[in-house]
C-alpha positions in Angstrom: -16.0 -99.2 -180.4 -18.2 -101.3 -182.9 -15.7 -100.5 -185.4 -12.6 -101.5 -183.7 -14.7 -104.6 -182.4 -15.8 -105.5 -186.3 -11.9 -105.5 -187.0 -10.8 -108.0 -184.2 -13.5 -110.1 -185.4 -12.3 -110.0 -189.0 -8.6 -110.7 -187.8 -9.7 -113.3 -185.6 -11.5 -114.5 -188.6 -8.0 -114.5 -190.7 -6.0 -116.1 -188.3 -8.2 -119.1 -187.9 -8.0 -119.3 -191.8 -5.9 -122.8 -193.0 -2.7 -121.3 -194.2 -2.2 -121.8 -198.5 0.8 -123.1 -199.3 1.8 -123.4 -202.5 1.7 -126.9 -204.0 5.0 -126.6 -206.0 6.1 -128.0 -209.5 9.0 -130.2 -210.6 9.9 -130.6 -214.6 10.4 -133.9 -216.1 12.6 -134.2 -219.1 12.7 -137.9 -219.9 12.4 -140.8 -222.5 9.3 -141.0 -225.0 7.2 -143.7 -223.8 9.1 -144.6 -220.6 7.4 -142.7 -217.8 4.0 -143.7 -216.9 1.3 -141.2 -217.0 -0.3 -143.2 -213.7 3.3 -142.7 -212.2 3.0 -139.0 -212.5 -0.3 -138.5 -211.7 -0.2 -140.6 -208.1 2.8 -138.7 -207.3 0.6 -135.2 -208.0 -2.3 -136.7 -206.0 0.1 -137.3 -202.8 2.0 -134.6 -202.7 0.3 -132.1 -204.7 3.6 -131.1 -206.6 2.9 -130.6 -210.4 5.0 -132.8 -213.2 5.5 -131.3 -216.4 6.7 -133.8 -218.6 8.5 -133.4 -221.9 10.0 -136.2 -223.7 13.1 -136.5 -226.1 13.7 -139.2 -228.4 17.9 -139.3 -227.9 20.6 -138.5 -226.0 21.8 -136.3 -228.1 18.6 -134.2 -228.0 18.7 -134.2 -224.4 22.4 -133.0 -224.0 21.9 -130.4 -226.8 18.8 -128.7 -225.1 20.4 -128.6 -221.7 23.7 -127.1 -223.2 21.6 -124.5 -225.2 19.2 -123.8 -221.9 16.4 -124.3 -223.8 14.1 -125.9 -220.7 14.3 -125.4 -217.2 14.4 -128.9 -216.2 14.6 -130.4 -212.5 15.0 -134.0 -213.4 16.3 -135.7 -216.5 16.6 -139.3 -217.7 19.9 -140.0 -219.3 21.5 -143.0 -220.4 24.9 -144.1 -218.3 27.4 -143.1 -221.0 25.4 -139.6 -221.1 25.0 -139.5 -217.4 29.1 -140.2 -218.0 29.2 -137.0 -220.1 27.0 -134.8 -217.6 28.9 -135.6 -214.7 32.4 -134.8 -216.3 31.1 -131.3 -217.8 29.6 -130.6 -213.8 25.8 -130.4 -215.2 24.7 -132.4 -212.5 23.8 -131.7 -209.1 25.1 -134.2 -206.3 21.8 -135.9 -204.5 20.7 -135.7 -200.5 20.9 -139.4 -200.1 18.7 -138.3 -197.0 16.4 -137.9 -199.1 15.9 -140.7 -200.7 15.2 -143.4 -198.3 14.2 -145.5 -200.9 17.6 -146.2 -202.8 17.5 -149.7 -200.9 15.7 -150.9 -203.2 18.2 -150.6 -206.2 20.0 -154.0 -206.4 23.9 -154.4 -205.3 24.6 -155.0 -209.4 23.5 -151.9 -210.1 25.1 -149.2 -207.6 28.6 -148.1 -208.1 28.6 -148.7 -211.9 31.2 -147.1 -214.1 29.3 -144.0 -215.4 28.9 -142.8 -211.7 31.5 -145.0 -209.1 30.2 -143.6 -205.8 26.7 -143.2 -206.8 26.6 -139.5 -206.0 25.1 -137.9 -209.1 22.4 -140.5 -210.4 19.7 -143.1 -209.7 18.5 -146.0 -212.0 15.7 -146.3 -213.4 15.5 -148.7 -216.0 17.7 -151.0 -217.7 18.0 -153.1 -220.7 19.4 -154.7 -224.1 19.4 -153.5 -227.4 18.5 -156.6 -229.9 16.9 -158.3 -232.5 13.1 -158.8 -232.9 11.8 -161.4 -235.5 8.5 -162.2 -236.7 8.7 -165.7 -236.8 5.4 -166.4 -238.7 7.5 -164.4 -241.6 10.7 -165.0 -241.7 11.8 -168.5 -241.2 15.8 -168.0 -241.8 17.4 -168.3 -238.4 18.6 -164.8 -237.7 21.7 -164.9 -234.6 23.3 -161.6 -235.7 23.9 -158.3 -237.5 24.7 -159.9 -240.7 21.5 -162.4 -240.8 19.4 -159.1 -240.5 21.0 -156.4 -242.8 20.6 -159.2 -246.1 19.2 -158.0 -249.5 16.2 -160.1 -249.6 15.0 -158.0 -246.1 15.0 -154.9 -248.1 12.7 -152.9 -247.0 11.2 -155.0 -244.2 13.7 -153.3 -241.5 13.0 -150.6 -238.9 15.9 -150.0 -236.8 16.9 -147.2 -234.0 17.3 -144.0 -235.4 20.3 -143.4 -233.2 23.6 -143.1 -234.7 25.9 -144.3 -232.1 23.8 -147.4 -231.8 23.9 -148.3 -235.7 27.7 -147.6 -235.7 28.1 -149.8 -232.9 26.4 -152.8 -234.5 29.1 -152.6 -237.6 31.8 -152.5 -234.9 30.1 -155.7 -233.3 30.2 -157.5 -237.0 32.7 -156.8 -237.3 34.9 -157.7 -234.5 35.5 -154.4 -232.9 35.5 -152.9 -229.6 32.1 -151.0 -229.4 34.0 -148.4 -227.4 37.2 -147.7 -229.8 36.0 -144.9 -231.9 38.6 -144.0 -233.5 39.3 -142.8 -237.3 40.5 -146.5 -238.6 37.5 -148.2 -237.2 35.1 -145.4 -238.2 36.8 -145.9 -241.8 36.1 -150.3 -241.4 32.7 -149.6 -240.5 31.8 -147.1 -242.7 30.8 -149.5 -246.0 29.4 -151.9 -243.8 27.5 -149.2 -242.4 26.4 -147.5 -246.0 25.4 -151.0 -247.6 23.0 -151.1 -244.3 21.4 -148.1 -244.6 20.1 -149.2 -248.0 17.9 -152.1 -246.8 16.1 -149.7 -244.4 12.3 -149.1 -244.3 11.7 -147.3 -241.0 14.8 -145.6 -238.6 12.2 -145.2 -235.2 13.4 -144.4 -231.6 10.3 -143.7 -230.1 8.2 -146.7 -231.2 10.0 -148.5 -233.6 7.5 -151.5 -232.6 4.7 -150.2 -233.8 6.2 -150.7 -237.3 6.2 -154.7 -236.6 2.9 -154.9 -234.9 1.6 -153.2 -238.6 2.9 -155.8 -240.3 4.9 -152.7 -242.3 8.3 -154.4 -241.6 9.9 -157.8 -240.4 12.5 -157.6 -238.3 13.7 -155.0 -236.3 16.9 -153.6 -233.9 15.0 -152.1 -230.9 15.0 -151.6 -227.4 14.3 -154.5 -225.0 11.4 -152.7 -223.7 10.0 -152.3 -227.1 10.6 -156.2 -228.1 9.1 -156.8 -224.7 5.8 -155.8 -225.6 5.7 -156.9 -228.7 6.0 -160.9 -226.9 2.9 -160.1 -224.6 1.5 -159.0 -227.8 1.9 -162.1 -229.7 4.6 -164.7 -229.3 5.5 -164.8 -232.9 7.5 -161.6 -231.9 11.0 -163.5 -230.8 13.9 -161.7 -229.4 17.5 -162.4 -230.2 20.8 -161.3 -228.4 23.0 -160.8 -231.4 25.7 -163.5 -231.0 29.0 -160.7 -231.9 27.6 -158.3 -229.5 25.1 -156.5 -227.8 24.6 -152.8 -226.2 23.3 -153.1 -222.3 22.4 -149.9 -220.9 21.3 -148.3 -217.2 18.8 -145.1 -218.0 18.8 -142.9 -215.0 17.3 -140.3 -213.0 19.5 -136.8 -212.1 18.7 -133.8 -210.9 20.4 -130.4 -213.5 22.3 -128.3 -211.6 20.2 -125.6 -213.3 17.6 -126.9 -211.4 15.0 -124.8 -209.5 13.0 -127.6 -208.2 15.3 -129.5 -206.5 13.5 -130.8 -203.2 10.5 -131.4 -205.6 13.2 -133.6 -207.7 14.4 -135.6 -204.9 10.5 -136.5 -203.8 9.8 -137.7 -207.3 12.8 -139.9 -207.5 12.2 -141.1 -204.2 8.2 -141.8 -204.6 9.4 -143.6 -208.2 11.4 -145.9 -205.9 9.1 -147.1 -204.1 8.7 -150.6 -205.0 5.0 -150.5 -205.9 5.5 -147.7 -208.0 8.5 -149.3 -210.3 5.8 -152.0 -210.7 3.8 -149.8 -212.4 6.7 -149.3 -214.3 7.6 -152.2 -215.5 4.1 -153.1 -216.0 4.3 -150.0 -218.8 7.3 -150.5 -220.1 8.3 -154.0 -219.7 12.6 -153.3 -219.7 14.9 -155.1 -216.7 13.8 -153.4 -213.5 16.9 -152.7 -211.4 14.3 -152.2 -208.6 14.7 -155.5 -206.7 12.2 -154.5 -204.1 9.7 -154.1 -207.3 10.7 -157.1 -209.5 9.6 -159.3 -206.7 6.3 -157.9 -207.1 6.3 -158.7 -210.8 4.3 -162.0 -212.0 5.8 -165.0 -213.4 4.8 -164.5 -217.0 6.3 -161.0 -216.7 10.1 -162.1 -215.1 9.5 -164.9 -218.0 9.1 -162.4 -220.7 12.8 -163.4 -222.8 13.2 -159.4 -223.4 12.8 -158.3 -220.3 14.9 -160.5 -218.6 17.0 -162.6 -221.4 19.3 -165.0 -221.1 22.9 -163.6 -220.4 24.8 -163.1 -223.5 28.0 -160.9 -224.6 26.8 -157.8 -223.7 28.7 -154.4 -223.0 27.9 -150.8 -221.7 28.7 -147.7 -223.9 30.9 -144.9 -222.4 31.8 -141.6 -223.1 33.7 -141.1 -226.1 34.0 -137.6 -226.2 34.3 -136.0 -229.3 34.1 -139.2 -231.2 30.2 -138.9 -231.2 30.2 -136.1 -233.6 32.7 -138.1 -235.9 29.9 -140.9 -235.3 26.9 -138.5 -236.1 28.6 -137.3 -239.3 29.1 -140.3 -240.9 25.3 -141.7 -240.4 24.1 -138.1 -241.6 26.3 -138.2 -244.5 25.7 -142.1 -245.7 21.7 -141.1 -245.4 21.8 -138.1 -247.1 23.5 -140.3 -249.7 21.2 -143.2 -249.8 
């Protein structure tokens, strides 16, 4: 009897145990220097659901590693013309809108935008312009375009995107071509314009290509908004230009694989991102247009002031998919710097 009364109380003992559940994980594949590190870790601390974050520094990267299954990812960060791509070759998983209660706070202007019509595959995140950045206490020339930057007396004082498509595009803009017409003849136009570019070239940076400028290292630079952005709260001698032929505007957003295995863990994430306090945090990171209405009304004045952030309105276009075009793209930049 003491035995069999030693094993209720042990049971009884179990039962009243909390039960353990297992916290969960969700894999973030995004942007170098575009997710907040505060972002992630508030998210961990309310839900208890691990992020592993791994960055890439193109699209091209990113569509290559999921096409070769090299990561198991849950949620990735494409640009539209990419998420364009995803969506056409069924490597994206339609979301729960259920889910994410938060979607209200994404502006009118940017739901139901070409890469994605009914909204059904993806979320933004972040927006923004691809443009010039001067140092102003160097160069005194007015610089308004392509042509003003890529001159022979700024050898050597350029850093510029290391992204092909982009540096293609930016001949097209000079001169006088549709950014979206890739084809042969106006790969064969740009292609001098693009080889006497390269040439005056210091730095070709994705990642961080202001870091170059705040070094002194270089002058000028093509970069993303964001980047520009923080180099005018830096110091204002950083100005930012719109170039006057043309200029790239872009919508990076959040998706969920349809390799995923984390997918209710991927729909809490993108929800908790949307929460207007969080995109705050955001944009208080990584200063690029917050499509986050909700959160840009949180934003201060000198930060909705900021000219990179939030410039004035100029001729600006989105990419789309081009389709095999891109590798036509990627081979001529490869071959003109293998050259150079």
């Amino acid at each position: 009897m003491k035995k069999l009364h030693s094993l209720l109380l042990s049971l009884a003992t179990l039962v009243a145990l909390p039960a353990v559940h297992a916290a969960g994980e969700v894999n973030l594949f995004g942007w170098s220097e575009y997710v907040p590190q505060e972002v992630l870790d508030g998210f961990t601390k309310e839900t208890g659901i691990k992020v592993n974050f791994e960055t890439y520094a193109s699209n091209e990267e990113l569509l290559s590693k999921l096409v070769a299954g090299a990561g198991a990812y849950d949620i990735v960060q494409p640009s539209d013309y990419t998420a364009e791509v995803m969506i056409r070759r069924k490597m994206l998983a339609p979301l729960d809108r259920q889910k994410l209660t938060n979607l209200k706070n994404i502006g009118p202007q940017y739901r139901g935008m070409v890469h994605d019509p009914e909204d059904k595959y993806t979320v933004p995140y972040m927006t923004g312009t691809v443009g010039i950045v001067v140092n102003t206490a160097v160069v005194k020339d007015p610089i308004k375009g392509y042509r003003d930057v890529f001159q022979p007396k700024h050898r050597d004082r350029l850093v510029v995107l290391n992204d092909n498509r982009e540096i293609v595009t930016w001949a097209f803009y000079a001169l006088g071509l549709p950014a979206n017409e890739v084809t042969a003849a106006n790969l064969a136009k740009a292609r001098p314009v693009v080889a006497s570019w390269i040439k005056l070239v210091k730095v070709f940076d994705s990642d961080s290509p202001k870091t170059a400028l705040l070094n002194g290292d270089v002058d000028i630079g093509i970069v993303w908004s964001g980047e520009a952005a923080i180099l005018w709260n830096e110091d204002k001698k950083f100005q930012y230009v719109l170039p006057a032929e043309g200029a790239h505007q872009f919508v990076d957003v959040l998706a969920i694989p349809t390799t995923a295995k984390h997918k209710d863990e991927a729909h809490q994430l993108i929800n908790y991102i949307l929460r207007p306090e969080v995109a705050k945090l955001v944009s208080d990171k990584f200063p690029y247009t917050n499509p986050n209405l909700a959160a840009r009304r949180l934003l201060s004045p000198e930060q909705l002031a900021n000219p990179a952030s939030y410039p004035q309105a100029g001729n600006l276009q989105p990419f789309r998919d081009i389709g095999k075009a891109a590798a036509d793209i990627d081979q001529l930049v490869t071959d003109l710097k293998s050259a150079n």
